[in-house]
NUBA-950505 format. One line per 2 residues: their letters; for each residue x, y, z of N, C-alpha, C, CB. Coordinates in nm, 2 decimals, decimal comma. Glycine has a CB too. Layout:
// NUBA-950505
a) X/Y/Z/X/Y/Z/X/Y/Z/X/Y/Z | ...
END
This chain:
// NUBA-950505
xx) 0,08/-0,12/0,00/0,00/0,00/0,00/0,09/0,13/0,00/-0,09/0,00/0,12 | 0,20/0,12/0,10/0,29/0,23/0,09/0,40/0,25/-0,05/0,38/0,20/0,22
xx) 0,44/0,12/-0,11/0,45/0,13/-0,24/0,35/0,21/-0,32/0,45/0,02/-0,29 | 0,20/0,16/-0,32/0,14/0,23/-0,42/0,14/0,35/-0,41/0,03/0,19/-0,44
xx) 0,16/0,40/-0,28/0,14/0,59/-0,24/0,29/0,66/-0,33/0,15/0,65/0,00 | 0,35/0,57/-0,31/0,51/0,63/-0,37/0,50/0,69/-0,48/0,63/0,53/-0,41
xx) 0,44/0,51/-0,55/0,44/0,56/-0,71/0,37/0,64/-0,77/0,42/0,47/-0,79 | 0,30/0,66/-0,71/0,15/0,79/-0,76/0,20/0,89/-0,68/-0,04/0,74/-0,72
xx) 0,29/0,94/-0,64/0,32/1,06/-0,61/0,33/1,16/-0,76/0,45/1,04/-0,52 | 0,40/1,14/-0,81/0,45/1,22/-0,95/0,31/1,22/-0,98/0,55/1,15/-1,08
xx) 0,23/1,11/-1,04/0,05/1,20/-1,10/-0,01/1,31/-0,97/-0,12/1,02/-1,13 | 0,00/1,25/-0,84/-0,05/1,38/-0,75/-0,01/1,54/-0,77/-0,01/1,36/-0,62
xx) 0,14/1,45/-0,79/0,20/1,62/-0,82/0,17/1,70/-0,93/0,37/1,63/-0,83 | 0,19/1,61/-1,05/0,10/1,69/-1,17/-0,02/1,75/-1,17/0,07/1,63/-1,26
xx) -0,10/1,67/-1,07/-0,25/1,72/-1,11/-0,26/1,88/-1,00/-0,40/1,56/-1,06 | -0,16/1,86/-0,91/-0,21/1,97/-0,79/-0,19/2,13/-0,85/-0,09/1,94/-0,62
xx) -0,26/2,20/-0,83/-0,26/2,32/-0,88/-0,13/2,41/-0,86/-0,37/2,38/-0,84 | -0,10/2,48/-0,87/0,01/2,57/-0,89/0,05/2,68/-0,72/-0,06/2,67/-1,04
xx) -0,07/2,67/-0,72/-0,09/2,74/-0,53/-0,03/2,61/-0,45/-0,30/2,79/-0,45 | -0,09/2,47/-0,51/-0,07/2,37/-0,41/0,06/2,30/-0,35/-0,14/2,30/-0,45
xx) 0,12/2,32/-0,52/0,27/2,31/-0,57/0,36/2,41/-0,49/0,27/2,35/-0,72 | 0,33/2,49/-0,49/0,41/2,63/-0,42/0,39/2,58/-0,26/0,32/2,82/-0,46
xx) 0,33/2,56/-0,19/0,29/2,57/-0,08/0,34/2,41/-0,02/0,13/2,61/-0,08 | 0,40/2,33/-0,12/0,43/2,20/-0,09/0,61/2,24/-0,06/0,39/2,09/-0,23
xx) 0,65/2,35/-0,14/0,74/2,36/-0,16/0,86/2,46/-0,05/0,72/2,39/-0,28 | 0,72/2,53/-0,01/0,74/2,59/0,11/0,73/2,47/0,24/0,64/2,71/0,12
xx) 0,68/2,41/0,24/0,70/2,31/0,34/0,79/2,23/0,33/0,61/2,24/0,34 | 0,83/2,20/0,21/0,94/2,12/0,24/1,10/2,18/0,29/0,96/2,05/0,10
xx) 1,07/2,32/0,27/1,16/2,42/0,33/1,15/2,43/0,47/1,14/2,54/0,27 | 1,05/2,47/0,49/1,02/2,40/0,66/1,03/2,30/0,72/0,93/2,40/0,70
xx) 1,05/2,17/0,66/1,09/2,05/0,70/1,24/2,05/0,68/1,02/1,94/0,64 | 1,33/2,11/0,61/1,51/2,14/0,63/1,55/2,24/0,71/1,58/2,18/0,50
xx) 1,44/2,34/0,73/1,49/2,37/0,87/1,46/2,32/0,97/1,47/2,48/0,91 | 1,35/2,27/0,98/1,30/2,20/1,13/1,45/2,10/1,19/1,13/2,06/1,09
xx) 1,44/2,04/1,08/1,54/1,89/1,10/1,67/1,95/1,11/1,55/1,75/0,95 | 1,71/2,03/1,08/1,86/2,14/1,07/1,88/2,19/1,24/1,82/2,30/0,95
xx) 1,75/2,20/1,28/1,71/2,25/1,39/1,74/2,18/1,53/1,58/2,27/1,38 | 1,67/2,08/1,50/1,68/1,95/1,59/1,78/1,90/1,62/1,63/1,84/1,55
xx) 1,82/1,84/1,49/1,97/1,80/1,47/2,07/1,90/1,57/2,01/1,83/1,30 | 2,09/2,03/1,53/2,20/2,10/1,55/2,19/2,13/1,73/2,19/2,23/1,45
xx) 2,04/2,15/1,78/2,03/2,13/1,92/2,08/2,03/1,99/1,92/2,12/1,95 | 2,01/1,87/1,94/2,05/1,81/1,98/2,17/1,79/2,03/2,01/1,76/1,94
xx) 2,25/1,83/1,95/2,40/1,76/1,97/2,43/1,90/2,02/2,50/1,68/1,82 | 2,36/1,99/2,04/2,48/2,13/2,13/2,41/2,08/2,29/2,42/2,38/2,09
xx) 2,28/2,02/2,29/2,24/1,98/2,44/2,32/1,87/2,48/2,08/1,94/2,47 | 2,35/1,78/2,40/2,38/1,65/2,43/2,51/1,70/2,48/2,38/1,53/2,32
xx) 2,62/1,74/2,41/2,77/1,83/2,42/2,79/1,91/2,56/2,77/1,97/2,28 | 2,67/2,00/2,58/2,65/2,10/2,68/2,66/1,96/2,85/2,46/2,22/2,64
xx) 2,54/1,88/2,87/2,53/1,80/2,95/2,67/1,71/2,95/2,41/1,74/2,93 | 2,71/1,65/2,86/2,82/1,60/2,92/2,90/1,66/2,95/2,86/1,53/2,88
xx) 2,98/1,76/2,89/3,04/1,88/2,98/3,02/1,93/3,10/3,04/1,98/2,93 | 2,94/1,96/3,14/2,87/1,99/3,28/2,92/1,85/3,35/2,68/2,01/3,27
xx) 2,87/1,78/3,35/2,90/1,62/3,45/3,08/1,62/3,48/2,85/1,42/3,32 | 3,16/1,64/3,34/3,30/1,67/3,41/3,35/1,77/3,44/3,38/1,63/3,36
xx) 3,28/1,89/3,44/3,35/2,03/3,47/3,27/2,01/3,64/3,28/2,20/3,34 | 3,15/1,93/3,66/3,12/1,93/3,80/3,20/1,88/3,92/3,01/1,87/3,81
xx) 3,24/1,77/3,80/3,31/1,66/3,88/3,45/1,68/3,92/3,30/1,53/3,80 | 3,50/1,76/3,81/3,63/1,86/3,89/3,62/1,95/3,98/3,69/1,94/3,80
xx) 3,49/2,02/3,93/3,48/2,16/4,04/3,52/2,10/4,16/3,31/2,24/4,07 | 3,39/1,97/4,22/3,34/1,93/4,35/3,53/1,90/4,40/3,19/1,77/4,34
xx) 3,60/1,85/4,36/3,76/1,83/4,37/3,87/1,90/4,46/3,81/1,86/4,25 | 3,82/2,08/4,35/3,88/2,12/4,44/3,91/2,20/4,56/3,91/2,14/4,40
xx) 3,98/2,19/4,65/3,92/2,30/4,76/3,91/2,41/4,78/3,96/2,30/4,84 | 3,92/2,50/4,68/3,89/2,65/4,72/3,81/2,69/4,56/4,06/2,77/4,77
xx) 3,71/2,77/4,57/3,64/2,81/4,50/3,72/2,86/4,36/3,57/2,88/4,59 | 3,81/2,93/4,39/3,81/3,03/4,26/4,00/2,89/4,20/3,85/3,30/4,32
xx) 4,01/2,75/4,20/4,11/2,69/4,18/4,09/2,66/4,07/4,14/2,59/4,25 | 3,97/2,63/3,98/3,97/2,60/3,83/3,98/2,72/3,77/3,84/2,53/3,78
xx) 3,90/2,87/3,82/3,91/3,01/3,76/4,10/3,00/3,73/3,84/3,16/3,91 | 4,21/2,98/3,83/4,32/3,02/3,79/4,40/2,93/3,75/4,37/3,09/3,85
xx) 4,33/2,83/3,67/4,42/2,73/3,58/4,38/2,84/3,47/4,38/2,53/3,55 | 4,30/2,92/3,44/4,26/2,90/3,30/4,22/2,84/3,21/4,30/2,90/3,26
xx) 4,11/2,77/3,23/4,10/2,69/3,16/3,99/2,72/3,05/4,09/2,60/3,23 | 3,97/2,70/2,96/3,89/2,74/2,82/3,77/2,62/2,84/4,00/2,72/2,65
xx) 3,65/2,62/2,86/3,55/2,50/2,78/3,44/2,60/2,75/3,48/2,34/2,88 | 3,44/2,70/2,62/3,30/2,80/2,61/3,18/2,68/2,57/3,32/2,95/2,46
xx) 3,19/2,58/2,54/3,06/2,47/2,48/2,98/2,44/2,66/3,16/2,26/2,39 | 3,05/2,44/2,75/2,99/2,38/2,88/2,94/2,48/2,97/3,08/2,29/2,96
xx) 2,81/2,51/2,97/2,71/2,60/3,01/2,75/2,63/3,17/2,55/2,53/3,00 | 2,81/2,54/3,20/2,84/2,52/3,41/2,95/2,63/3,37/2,92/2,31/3,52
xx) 3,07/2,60/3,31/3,17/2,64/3,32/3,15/2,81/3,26/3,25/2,55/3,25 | 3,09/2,82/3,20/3,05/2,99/3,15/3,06/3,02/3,26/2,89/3,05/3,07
xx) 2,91/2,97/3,33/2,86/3,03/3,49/2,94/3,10/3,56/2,82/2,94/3,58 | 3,01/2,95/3,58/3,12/2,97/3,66/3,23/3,09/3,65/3,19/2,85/3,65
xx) 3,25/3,08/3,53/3,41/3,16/3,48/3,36/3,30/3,48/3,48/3,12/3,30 | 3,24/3,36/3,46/3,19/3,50/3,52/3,17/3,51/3,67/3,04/3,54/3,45
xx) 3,10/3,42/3,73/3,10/3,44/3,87/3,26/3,47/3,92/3,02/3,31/3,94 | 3,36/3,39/3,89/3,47/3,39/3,93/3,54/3,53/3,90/3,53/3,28/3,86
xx) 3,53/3,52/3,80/3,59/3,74/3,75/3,55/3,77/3,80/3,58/3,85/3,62 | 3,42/3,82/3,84/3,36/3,95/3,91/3,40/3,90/4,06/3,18/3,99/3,87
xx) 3,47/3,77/4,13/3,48/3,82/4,26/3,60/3,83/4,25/3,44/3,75/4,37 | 3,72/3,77/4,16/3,87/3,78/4,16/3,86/3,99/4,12/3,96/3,64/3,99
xx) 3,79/4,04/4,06/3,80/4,17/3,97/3,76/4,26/4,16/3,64/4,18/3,78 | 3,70/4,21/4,20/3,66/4,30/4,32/3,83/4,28/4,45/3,46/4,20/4,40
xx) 3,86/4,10/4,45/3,91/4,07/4,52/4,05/4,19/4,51/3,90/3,94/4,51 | 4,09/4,22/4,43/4,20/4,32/4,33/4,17/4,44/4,39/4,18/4,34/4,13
xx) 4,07/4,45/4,36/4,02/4,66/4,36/4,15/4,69/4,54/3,71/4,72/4,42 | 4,26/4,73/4,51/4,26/4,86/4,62/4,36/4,75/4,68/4,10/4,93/4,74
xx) 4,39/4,64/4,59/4,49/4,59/4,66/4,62/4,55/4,62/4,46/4,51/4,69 | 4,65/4,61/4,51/4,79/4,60/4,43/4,73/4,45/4,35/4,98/4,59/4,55
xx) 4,83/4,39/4,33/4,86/4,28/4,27/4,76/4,13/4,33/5,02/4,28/4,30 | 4,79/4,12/4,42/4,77/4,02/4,52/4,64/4,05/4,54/4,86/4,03/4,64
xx) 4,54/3,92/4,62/4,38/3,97/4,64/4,33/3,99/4,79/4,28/3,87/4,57 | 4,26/4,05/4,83/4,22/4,09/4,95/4,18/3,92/5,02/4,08/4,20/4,92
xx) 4,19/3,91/5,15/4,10/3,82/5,22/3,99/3,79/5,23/4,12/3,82/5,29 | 3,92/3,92/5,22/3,77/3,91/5,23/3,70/4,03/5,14/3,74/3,92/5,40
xx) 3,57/4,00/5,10/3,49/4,12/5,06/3,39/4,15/5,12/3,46/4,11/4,96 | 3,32/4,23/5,07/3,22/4,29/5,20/3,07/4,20/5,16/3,19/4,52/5,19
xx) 2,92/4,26/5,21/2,85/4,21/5,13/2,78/4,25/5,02/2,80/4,19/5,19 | 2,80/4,39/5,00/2,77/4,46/4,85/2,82/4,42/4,77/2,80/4,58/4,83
xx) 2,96/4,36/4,77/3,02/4,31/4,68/2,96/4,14/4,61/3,14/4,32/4,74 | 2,96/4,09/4,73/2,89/3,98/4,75/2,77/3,96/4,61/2,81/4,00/4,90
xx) 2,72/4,04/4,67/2,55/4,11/4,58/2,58/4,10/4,42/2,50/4,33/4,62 | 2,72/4,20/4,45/2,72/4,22/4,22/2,77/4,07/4,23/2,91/4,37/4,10
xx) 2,84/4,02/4,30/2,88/3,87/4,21/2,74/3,78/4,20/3,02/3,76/4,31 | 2,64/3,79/4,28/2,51/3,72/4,24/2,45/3,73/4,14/2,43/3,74/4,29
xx) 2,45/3,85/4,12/2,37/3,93/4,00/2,45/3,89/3,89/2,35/4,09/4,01 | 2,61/3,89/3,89/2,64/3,89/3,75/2,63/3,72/3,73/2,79/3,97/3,72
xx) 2,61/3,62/3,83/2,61/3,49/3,82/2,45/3,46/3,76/2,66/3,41/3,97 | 2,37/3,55/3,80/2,22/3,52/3,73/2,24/3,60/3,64/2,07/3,56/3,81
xx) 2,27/3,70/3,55/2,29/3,72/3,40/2,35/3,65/3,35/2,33/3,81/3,36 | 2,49/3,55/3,38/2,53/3,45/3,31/2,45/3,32/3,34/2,66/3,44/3,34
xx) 2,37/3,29/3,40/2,25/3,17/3,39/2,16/3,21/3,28/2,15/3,16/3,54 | 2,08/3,34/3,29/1,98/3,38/3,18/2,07/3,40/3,04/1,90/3,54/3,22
xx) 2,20/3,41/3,04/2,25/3,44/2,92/2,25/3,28/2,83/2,40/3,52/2,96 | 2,31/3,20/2,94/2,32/3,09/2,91/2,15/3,00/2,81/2,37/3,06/3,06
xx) 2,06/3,04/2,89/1,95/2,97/2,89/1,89/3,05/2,75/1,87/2,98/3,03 | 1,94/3,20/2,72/1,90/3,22/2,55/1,98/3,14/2,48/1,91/3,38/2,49
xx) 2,05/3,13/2,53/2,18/3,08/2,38/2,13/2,94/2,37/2,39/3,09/2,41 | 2,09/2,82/2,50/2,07/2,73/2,45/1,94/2,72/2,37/2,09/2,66/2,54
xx) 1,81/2,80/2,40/1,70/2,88/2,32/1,69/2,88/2,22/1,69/2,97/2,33 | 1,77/2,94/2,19/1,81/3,01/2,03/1,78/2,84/1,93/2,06/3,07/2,02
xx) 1,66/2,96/1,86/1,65/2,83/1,70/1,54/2,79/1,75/1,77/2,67/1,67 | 1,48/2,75/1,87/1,32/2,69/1,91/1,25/2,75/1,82/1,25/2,73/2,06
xx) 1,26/2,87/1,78/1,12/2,96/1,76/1,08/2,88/1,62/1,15/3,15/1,73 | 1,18/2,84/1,56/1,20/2,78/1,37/1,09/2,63/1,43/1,46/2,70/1,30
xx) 1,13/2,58/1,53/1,06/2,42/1,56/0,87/2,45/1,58/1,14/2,34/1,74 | 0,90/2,60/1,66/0,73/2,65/1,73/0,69/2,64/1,58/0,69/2,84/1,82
xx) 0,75/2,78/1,49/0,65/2,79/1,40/0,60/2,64/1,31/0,71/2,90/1,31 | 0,74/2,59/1,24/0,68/2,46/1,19/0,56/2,39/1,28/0,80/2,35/1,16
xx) 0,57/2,34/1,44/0,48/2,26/1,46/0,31/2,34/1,42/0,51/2,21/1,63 | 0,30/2,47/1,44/0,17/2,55/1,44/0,19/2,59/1,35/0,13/2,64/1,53
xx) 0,23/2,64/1,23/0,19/2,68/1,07/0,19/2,58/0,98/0,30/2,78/1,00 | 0,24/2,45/1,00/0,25/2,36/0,89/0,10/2,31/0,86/0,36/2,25/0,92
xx) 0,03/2,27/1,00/-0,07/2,18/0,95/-0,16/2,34/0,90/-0,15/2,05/1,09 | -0,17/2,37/0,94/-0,23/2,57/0,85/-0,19/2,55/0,71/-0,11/2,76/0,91
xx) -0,06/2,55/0,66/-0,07/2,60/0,56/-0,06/2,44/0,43/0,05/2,72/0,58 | -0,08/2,33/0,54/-0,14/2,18/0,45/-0,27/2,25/0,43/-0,15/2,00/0,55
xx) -0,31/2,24/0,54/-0,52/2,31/0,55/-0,51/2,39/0,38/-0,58/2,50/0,74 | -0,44/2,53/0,46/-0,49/2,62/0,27/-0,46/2,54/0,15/-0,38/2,78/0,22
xx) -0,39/2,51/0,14/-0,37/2,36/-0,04/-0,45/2,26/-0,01/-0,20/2,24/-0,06 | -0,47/2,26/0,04/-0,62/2,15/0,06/-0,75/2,20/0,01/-0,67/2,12/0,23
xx) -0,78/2,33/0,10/-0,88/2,42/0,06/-0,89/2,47/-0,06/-0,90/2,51/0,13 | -0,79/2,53/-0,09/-0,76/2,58/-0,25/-0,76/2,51/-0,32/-0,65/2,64/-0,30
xx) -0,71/2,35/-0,31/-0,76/2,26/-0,43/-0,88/2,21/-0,44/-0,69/2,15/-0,45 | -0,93/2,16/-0,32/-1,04/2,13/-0,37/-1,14/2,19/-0,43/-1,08/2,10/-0,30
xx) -1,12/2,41/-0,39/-1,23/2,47/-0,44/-1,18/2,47/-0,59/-1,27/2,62/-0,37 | -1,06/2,42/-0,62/-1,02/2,45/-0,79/-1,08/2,30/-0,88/-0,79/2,47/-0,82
xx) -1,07/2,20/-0,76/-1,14/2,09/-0,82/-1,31/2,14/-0,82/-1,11/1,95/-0,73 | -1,34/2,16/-0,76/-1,55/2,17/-0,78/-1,57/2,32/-0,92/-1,65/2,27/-0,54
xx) -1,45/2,39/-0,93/-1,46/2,50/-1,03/-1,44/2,43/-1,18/-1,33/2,62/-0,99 | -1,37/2,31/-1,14/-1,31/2,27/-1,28/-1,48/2,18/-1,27/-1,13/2,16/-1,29
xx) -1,51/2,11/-1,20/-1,61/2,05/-1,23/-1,70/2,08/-1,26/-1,63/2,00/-1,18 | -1,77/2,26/-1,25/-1,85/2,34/-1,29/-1,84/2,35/-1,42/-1,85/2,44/-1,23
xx) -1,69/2,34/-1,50/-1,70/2,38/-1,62/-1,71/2,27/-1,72/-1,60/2,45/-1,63 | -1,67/2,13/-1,64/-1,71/2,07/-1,70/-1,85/2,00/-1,72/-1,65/2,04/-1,69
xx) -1,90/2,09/-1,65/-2,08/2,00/-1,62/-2,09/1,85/-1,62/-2,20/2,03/-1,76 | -1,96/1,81/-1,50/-2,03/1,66/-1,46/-1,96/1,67/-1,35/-2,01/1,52/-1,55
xx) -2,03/1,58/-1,25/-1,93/1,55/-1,09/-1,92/1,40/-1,13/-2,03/1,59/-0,89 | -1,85/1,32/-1,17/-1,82/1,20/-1,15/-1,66/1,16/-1,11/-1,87/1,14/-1,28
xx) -1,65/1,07/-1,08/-1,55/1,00/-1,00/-1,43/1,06/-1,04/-1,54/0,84/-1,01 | -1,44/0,98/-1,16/-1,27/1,06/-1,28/-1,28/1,21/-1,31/-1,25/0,98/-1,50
xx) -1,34/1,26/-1,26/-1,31/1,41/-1,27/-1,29/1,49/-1,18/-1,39/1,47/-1,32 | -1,34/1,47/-1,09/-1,31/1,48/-0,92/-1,17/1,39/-0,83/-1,47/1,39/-0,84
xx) -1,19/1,29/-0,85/-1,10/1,25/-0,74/-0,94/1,25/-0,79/-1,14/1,08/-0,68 | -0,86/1,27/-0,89/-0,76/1,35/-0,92/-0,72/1,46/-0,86/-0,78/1,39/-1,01
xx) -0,80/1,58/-0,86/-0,80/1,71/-0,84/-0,80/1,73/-0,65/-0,94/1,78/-0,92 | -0,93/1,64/-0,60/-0,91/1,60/-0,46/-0,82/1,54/-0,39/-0,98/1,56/-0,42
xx) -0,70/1,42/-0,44/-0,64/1,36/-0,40/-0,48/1,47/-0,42/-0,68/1,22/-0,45 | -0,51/1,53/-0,52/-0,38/1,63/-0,51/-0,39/1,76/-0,44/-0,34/1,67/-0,64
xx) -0,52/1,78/-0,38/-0,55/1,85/-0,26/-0,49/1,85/-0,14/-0,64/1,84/-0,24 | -0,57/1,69/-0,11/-0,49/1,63/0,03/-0,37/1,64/0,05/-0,50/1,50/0,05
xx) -0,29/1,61/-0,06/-0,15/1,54/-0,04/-0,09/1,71/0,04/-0,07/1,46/-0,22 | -0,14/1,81/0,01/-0,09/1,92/0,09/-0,10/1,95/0,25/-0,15/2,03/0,03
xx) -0,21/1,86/0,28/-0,24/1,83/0,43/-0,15/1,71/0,46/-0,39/1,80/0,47 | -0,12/1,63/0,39/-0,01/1,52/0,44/0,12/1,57/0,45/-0,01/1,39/0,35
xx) 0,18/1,69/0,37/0,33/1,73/0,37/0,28/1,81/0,48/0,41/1,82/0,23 | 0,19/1,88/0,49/0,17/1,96/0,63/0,19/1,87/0,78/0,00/2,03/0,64
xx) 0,19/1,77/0,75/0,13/1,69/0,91/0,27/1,62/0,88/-0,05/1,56/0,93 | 0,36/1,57/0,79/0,49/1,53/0,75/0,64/1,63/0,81/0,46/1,53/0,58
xx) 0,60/1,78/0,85/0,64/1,89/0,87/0,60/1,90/1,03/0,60/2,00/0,77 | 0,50/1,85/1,06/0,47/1,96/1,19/0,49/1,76/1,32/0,23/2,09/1,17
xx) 0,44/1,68/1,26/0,49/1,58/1,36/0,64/1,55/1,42/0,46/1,46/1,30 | 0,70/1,53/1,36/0,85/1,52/1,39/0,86/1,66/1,47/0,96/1,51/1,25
xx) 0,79/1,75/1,41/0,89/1,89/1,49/0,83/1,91/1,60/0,90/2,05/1,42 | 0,73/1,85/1,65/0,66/1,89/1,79/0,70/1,79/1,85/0,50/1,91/1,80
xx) 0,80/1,66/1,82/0,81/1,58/1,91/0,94/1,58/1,97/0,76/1,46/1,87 | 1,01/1,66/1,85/1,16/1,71/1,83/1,15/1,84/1,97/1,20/1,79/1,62
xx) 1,06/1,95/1,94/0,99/2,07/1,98/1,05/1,99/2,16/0,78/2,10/1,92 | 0,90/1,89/2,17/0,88/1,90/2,32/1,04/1,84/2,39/0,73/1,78/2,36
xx) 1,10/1,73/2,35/1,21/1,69/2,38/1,32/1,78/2,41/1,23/1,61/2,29 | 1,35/1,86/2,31/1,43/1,97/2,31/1,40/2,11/2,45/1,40/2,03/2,14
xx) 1,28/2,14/2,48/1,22/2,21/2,56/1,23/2,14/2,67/1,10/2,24/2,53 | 1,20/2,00/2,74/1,22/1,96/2,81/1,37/1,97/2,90/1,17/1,87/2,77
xx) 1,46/1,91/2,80/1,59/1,89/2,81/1,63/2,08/2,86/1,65/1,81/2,64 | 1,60/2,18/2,78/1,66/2,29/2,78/1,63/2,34/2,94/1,61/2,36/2,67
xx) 1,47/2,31/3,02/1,43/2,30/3,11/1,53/2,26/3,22/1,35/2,24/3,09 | 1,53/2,10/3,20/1,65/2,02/3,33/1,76/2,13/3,31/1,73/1,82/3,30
xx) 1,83/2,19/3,23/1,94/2,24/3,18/1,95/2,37/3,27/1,94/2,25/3,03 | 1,89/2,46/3,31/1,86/2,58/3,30/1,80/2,54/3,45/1,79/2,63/3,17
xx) 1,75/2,43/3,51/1,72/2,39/3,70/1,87/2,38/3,69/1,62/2,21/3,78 | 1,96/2,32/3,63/2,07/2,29/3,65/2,19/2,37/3,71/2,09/2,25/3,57
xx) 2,11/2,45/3,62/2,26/2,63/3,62/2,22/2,66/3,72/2,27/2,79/3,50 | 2,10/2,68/3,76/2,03/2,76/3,85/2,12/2,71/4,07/1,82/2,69/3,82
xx) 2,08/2,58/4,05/2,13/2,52/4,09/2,32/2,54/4,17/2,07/2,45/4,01 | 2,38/2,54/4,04/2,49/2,57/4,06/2,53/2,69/4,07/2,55/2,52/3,98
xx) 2,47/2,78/4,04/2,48/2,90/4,08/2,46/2,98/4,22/2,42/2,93/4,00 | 2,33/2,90/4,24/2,34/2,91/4,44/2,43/2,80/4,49/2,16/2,86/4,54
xx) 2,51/2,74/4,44/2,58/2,63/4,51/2,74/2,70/4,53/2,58/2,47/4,40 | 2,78/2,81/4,40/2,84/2,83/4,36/2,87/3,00/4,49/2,81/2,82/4,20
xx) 2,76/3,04/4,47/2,72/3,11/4,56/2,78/3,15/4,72/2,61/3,06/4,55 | 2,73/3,01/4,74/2,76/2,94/4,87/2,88/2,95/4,92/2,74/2,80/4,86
xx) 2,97/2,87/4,86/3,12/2,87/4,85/3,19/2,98/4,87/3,16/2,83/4,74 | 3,13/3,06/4,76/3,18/3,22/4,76/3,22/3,26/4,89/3,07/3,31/4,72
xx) 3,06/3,30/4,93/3,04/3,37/5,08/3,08/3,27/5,17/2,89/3,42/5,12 | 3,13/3,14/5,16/3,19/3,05/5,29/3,32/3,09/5,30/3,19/2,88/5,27
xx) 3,39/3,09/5,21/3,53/3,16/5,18/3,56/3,29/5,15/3,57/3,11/5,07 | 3,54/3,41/5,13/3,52/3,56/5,14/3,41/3,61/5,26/3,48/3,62/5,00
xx) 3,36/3,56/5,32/3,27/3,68/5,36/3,30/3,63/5,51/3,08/3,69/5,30 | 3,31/3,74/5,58/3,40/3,75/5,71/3,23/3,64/5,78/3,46/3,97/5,79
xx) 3,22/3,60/5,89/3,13/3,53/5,97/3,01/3,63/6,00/3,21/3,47/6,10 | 3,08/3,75/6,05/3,00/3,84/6,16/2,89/3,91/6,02/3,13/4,00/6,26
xx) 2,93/3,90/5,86/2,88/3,96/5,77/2,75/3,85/5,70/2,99/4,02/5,69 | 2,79/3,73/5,74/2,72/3,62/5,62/2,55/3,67/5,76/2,84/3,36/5,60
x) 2,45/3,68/5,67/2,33/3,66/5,72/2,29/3,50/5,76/2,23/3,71/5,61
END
C-alpha cells in the first residue's frame, strides 16, 4: 500500500494546482529547517550536558572556590563552566580593587550582591543561547498543518470550479483534483509531527538544563560567601 502511495506521487504532483505546488514547496523548506534545527540542538544539548557532569566533577575536587578560575581553563561549549568563569571574574576583579597585585582576604556584602547578579545574568544568558532556534521548531509545529489546510482548501475549491466547467461531478473528474489537494495536508502533518516531538524533547531537556545552572549557581554562591565573607557579615 505504501508502495502504491510512492508511485503515484508524480501523477498527484501533476494534477495539484500551482498554489498547491508552491505551498508544498514551502513546506518542504520548513521541514530542512525543522530537522537542521533538531539536529543541531540536539547535539549542542547532548555536548553542553556532558560537559557539565565533568566540569562538576572537577569543580566538586577542588578546595577553594576560585582553583579551576586560575588554571585557566577554556570549555566555552559547557554552560556550568560559562557560569562559573563570570561568577569567578567579578569576585577575583573585586578581590584586586585597592589591593595592588595580590587579592584581598575578604569582601564585604555589597560586593557579594554584584557577584550574584552577575552569576544570574550569566544563567539567563546561558539559557537564550541554549534557546536560540526553538522559535524555527514552534513555527513549523503550528503553521505547517495551516498551511497543508490552505492547499487542501484551494484545491479542492479549484477541483469543484473545474467541475462546474465541466458539467459533470463523476469519480474521474473529481478524485484527481481532490487527492492532489490532500496530499498538501499530508506534507503539512509530515512537517509539523517530527517537529513537535523534536519541539517537546528539546524544551524539556533545555528545562532540566537551566534547573541545573540555577542550581549551581546558588551552590556556587555558597562557596563564595563560605570563603570571602567574614562570619559576623554572612546573614
Amino acid at each position: 500500500m505504501s508502495l502504491l502511495a510512492v508511485t503515484d506521487l508524480p501523477y498527484v504532483w501533476e494534477k495539484a494546482t500551482p498554489e498547491g505546488k508552491a505551498i508544498i514547496v514551502v513546506l518542504v523548506i520548513f521541514s530542512i529547517f525543522a530537522w537542521s534545527v533538531m539536529t543541531s540542538k540536539a547535539v549542542q544539548m547532548r555536548r553542553g550536558k556532558r560537559l557539565n557532569g565533568y566540569f562538576e566533577a572537577e569543580f566538586r575536587t577542588q578546595r577553594h572556590v576560585l582553583d579551576v578560575y586560575d588554571r585557566r581553563m577554556q570549555v566555552p561549549d559547557c554552560p556550568l563552566y560559562v557560569v562559573y568563569q563570570e561568577g569567578c571574574r567579578e569576585l577575583d576583579t573585586r578581590l584586586r580593587q585597592d589591593s595592588g597585585e595580590g587579592r584581598k582576604r575578604y569582601v564585604s556584602l555589597k560586593t557579594m550582591e554584584h557577584v550574584k547578579r552577575t552569576l544570574e545574568n550569566a544563567v539567563a544568558q546561558q539559557s537564550l543561547k541554549l534557546e536560540s532556534g526553538l522559535i524555527l521548531l514552534a513555527i513549523a509545529v503550528s503553521g505547517a498543518p495551516f498551511l497543508g489546510l490552505l492547499g487542501t482548501v484551494w484545491g479542492v475549491m479549484s477541483t469543484f470550479s473545474y467541475v462546474a466547467i465541466k458539467g459533470r461531478a463523476d469519480l474521474a473528474t473529481m478524485a484527481p483534483g481532490v487527492a492532489a489537494a490532500l496530499v498538501t495536508t499530508v506534507a503539512g502533518l509530515l512537517v509539523a509531527i517530527p517537529s513537535m516531538f523534536g519541539y517537546n524533547w528539546l524544551v524539556h531537556t533545555l528545562r532540566a538544563m537551566t534547573v541545573e545552572l540555577d542550581n549551581f549557581a546558588q551552590e556556587l554562591v555558597s562557596r563564595m560567601e563560605t570563603e570571602y565573607l567574614k562570619d559576623d557579615d554572612v546573614e
